[in-house]
Each structure stands twice: as structure tokens, then as C-alpha cells.
Biopython code that builds the backbone (N, CA, C, O; Angstrom):
import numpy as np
from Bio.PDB.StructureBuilder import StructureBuilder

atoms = [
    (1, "UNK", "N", (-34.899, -11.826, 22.582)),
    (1, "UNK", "CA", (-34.765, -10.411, 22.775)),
    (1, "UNK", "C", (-33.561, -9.923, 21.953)),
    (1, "UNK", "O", (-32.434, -10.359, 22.188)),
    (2, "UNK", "N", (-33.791, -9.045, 21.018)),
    (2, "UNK", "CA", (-32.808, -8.135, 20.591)),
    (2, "UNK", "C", (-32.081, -6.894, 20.734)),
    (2, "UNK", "O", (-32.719, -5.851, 20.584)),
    (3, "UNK", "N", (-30.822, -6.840, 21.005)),
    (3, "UNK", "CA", (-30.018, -5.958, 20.830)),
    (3, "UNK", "C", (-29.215, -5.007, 19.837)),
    (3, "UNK", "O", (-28.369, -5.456, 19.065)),
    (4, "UNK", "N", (-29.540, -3.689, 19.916)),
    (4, "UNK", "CA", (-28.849, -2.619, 18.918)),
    (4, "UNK", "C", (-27.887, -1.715, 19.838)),
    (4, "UNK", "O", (-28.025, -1.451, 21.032)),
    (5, "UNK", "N", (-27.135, -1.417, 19.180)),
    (5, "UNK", "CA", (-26.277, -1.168, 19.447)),
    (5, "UNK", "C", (-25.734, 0.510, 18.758)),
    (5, "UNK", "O", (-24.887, 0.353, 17.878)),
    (6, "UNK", "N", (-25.988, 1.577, 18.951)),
    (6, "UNK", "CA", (-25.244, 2.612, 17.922)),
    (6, "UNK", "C", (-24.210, 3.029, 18.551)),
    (6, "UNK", "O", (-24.358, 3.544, 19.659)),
    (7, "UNK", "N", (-22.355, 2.834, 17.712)),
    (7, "UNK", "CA", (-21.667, 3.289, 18.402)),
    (7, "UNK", "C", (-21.456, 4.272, 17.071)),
    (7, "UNK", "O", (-21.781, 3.808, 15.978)),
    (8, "UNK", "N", (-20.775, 5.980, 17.168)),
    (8, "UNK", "CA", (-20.290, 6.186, 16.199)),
    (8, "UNK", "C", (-18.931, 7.140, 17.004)),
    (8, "UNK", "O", (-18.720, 7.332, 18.201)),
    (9, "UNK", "N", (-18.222, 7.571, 15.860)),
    (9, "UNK", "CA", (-16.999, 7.599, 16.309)),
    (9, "UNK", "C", (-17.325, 9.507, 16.607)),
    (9, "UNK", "O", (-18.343, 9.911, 16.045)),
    (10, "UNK", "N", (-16.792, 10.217, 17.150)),
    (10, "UNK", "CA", (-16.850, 11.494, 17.235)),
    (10, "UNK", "C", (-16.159, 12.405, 16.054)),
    (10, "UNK", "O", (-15.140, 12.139, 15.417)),
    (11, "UNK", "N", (-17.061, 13.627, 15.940)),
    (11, "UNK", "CA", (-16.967, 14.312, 14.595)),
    (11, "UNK", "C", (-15.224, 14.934, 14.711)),
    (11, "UNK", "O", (-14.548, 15.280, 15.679)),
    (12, "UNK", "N", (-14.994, 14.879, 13.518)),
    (12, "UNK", "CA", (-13.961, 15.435, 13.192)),
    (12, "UNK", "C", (-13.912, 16.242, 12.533)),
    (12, "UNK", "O", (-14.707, 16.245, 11.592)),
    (13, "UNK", "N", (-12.912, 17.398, 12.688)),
    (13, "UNK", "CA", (-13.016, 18.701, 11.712)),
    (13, "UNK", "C", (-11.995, 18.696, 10.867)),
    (13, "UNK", "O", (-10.890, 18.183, 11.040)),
    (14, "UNK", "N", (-12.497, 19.435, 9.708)),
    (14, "UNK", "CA", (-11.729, 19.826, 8.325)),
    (14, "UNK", "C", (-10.229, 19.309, 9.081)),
    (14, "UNK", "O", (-9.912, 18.138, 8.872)),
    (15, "UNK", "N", (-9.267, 20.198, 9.988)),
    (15, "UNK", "CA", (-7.662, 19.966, 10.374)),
    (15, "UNK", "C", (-7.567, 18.061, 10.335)),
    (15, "UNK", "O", (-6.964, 17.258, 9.624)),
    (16, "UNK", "N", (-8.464, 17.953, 11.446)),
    (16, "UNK", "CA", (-8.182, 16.065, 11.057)),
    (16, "UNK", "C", (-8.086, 15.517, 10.034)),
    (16, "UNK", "O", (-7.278, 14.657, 9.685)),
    (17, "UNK", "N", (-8.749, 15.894, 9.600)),
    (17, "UNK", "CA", (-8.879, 14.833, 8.020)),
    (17, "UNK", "C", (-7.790, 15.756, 7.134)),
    (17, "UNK", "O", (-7.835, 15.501, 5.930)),
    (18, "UNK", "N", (-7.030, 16.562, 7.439)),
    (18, "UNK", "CA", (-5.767, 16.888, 6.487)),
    (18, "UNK", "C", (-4.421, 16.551, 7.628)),
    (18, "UNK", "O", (-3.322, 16.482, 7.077)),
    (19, "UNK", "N", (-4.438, 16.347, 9.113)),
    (19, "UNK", "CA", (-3.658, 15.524, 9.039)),
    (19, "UNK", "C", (-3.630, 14.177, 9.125)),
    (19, "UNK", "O", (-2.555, 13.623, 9.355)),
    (20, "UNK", "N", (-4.873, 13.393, 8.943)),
    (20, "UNK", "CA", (-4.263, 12.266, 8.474)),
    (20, "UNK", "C", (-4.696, 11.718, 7.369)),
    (20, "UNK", "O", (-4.727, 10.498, 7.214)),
    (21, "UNK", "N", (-5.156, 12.745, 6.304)),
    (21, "UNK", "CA", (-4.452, 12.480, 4.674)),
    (21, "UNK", "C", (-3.057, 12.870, 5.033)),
    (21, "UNK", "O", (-2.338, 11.912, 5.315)),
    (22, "UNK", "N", (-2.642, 13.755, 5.076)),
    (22, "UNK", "CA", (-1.143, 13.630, 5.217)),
    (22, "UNK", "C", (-0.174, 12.859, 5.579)),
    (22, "UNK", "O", (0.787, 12.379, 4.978)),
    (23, "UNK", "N", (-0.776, 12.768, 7.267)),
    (23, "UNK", "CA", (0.027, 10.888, 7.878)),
    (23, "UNK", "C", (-0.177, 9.892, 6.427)),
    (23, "UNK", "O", (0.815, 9.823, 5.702)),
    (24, "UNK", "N", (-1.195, 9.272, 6.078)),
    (24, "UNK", "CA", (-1.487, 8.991, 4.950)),
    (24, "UNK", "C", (-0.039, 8.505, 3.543)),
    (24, "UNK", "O", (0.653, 7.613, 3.052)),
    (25, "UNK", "N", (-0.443, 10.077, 3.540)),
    (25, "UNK", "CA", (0.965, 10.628, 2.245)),
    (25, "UNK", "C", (1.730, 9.830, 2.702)),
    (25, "UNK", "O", (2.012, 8.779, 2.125)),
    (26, "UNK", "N", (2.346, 10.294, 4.159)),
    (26, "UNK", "CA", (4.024, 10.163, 4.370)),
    (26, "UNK", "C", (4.149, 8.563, 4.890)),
    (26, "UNK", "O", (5.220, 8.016, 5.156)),
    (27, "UNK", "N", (3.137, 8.083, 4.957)),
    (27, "UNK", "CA", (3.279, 6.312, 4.938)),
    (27, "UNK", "C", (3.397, 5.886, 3.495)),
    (27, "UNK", "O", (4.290, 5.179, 3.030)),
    (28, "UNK", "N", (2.308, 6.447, 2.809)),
    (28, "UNK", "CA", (2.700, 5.417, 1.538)),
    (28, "UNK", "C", (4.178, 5.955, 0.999)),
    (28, "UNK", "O", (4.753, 4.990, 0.496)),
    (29, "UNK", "N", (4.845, 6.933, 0.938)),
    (29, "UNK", "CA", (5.887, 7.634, 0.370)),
    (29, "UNK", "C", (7.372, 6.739, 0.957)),
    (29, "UNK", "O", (8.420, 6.557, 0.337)),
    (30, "UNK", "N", (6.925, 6.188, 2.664)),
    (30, "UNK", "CA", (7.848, 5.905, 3.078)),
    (30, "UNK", "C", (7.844, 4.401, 2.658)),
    (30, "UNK", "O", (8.853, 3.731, 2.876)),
    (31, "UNK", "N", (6.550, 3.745, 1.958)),
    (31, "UNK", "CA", (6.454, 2.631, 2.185)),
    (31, "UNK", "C", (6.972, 2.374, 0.742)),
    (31, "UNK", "O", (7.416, 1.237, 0.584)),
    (32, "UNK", "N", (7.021, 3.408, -0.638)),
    (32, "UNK", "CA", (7.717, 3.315, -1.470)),
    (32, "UNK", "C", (9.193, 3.370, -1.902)),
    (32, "UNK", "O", (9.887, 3.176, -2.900)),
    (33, "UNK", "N", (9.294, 3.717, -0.688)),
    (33, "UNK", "CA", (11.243, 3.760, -0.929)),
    (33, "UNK", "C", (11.629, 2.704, -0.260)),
    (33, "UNK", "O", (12.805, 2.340, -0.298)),
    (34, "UNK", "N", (10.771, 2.113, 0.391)),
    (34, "UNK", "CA", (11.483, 0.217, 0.743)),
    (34, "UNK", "C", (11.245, 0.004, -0.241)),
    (34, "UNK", "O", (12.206, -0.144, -0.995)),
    (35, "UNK", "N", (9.878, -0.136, -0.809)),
    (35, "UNK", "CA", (9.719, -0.847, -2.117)),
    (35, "UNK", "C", (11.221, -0.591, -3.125)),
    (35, "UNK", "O", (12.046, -1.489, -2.954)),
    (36, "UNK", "N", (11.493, 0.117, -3.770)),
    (36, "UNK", "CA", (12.636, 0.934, -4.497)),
    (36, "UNK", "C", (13.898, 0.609, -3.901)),
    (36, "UNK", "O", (14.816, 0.404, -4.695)),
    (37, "UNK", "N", (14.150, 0.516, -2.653)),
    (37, "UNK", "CA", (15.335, 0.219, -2.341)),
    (37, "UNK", "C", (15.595, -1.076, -2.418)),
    (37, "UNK", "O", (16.479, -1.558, -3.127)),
    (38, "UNK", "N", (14.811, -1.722, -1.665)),
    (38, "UNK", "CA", (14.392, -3.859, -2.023)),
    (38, "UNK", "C", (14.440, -3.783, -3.116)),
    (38, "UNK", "O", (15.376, -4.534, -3.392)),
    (39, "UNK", "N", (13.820, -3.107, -4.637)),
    (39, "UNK", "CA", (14.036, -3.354, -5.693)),
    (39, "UNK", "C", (15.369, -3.525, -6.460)),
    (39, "UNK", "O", (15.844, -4.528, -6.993)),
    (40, "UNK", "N", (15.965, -1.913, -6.334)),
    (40, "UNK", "CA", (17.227, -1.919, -6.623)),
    (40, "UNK", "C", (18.278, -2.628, -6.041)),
    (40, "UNK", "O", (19.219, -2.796, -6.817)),
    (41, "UNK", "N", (18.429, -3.119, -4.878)),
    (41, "UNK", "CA", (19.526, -3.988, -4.172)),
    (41, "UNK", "C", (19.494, -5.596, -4.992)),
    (41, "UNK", "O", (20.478, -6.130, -5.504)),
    (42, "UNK", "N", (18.129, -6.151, -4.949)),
    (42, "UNK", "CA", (18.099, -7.179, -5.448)),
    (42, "UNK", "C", (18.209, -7.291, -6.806)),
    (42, "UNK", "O", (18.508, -8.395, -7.262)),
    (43, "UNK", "N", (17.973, -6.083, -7.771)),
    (43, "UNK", "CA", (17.852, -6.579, -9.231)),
    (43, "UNK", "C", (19.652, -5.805, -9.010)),
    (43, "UNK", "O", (20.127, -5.937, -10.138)),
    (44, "UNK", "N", (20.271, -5.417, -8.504)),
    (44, "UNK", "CA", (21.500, -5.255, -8.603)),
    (44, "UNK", "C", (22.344, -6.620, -8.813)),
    (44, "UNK", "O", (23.218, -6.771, -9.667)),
    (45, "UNK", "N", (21.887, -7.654, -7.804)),
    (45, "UNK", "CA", (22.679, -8.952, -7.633)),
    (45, "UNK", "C", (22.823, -9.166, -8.980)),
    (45, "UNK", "O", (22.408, -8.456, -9.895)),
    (46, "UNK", "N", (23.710, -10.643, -9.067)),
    (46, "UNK", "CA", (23.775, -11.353, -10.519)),
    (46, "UNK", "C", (22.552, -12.518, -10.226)),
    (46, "UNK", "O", (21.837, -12.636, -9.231)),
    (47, "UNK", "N", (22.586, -13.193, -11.266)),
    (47, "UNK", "CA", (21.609, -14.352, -11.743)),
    (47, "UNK", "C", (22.525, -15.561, -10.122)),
    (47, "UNK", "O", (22.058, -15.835, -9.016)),
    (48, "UNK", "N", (23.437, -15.824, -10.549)),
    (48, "UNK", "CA", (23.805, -16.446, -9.455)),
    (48, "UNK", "C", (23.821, -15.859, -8.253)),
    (48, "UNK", "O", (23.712, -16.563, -7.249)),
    (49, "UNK", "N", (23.901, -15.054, -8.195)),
    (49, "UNK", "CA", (23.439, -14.260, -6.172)),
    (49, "UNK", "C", (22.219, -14.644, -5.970)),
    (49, "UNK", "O", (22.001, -15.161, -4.874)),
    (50, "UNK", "N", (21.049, -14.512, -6.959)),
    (50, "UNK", "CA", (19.849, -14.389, -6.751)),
    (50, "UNK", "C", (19.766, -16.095, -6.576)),
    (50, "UNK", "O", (19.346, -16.368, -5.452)),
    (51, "UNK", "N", (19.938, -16.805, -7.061)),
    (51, "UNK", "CA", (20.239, -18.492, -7.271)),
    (51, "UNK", "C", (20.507, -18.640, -5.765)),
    (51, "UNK", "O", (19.665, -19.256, -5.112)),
    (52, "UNK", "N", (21.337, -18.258, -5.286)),
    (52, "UNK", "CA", (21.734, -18.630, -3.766)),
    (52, "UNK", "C", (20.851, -18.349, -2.910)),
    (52, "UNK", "O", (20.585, -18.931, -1.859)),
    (53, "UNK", "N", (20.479, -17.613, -3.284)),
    (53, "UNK", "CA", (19.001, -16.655, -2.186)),
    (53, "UNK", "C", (17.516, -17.490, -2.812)),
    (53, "UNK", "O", (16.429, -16.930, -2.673)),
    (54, "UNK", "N", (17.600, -18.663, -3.398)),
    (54, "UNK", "CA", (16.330, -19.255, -3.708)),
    (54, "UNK", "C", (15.335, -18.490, -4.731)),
    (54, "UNK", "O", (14.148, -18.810, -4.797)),
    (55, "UNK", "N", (15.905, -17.435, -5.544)),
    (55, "UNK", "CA", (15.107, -16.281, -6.065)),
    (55, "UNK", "C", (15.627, -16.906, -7.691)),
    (55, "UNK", "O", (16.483, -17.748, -7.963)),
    (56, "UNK", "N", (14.580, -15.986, -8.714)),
    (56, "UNK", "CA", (15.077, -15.373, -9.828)),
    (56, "UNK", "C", (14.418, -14.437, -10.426)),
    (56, "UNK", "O", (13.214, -14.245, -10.255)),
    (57, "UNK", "N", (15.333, -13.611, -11.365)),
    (57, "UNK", "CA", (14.949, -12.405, -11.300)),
    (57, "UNK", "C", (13.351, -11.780, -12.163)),
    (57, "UNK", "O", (13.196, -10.659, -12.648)),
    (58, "UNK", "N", (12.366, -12.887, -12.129)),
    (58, "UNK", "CA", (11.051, -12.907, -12.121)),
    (58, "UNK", "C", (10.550, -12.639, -10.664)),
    (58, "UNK", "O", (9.455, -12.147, -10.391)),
    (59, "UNK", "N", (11.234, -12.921, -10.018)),
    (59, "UNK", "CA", (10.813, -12.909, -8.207)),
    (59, "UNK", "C", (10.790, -11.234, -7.812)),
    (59, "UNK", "O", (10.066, -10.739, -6.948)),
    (60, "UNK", "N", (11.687, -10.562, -8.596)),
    (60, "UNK", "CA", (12.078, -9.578, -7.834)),
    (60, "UNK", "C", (11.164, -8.275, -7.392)),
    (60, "UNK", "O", (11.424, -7.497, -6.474)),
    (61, "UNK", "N", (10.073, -8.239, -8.243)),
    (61, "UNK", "CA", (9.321, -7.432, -8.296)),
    (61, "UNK", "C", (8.332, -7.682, -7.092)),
    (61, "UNK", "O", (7.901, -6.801, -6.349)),
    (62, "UNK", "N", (7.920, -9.609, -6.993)),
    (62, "UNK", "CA", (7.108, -9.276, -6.133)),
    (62, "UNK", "C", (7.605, -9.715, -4.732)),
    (62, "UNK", "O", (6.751, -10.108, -3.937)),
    (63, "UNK", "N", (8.655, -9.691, -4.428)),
    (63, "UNK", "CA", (9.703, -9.391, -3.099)),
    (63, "UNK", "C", (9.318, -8.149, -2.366)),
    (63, "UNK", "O", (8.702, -7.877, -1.335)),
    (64, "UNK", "N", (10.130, -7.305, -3.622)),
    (64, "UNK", "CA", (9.838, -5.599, -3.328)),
    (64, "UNK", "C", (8.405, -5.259, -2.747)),
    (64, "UNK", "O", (8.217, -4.533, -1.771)),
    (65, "UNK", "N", (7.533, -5.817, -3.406)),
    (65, "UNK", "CA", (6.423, -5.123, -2.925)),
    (65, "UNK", "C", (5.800, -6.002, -1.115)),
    (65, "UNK", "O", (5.452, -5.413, -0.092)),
    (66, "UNK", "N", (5.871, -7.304, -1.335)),
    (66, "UNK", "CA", (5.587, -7.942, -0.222)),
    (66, "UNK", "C", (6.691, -7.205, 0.859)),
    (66, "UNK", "O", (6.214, -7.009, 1.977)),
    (67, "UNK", "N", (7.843, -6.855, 0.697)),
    (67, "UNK", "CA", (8.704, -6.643, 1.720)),
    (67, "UNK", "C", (8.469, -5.268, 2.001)),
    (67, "UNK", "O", (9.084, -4.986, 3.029)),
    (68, "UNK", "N", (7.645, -3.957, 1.396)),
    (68, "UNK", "CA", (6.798, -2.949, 1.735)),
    (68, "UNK", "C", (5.407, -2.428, 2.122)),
    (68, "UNK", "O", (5.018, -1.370, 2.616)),
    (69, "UNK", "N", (4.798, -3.559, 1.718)),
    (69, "UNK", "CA", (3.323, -3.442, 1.575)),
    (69, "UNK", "C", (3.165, -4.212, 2.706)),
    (69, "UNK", "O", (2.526, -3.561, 3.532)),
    (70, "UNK", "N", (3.413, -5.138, 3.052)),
    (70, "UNK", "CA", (2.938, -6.398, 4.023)),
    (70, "UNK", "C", (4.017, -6.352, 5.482)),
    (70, "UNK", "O", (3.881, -7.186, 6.377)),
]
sb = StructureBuilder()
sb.init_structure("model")
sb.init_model(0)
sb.init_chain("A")
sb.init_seg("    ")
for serial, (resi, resn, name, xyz) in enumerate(atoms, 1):
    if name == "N":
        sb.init_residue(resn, " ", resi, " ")
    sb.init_atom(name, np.array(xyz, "f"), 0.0, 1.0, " ", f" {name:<3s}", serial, name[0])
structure = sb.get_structure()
């Protein structure tokens, strides 16, 4: 015997879907200035700061983004 199932989610109007494209916006916006700030702090260090911290400055880019994105 088989089972179906229809669930769907309830309609939303035009206002919803502009605020959360917006929520949206202001996540990725916020999630770019970690990115940018992790960037700049770490490519600030020297070659030896980064050495101590297990890094080099090939690393730094994808720090920044794992430490915003993820």
C-alpha cells in the first residue's frame, strides 16, 4: 500500500518575499565584513606571525571565507 503525501507551505505575499530578500541582503552584507575583517587582520600579520598560527599567507584567503561562510 502506498502513501502520498501533499504538504505545501502557505502563500505568501509580495511584503514577504521583500522582507526576506532583505533579511537575505543584511546576512550576506554582515557575513562579508567577517569575511574582510578575518581578511585584513590576518594578511596584516608578518610571515612569521602567520608561521606560529600554522598558516601561510596562501591560507589567508581561504580562512576568511571558511570563518564567514561556514
Amino acid at each position: 500500500m502506498a502513501f502520498a503525501t501533499d504538504i505545501r507551505a502557505a502563500e505568501t505575499g509580495i511584503l514577504d518575499r521583500i522582507i526576506a530578500a532583505y533579511k537575505g541582503l543584511v546576512e550576506r552584507h554582515e557575513q562579508y565584513k567577517v569575511y574582510c575583517a578575518t581578511f585584513n587582520e590576518l594578511n596584516a600579520l608578518s610571515g612569521r606571525d602567520l608561521a606560529d598560527l600554522g598558516m601561510n599567507r596562501s591560507m589567508i584567503s581561504d580562512i576568511a571565507l571558511e570563518a564567514a561562510y561556514k
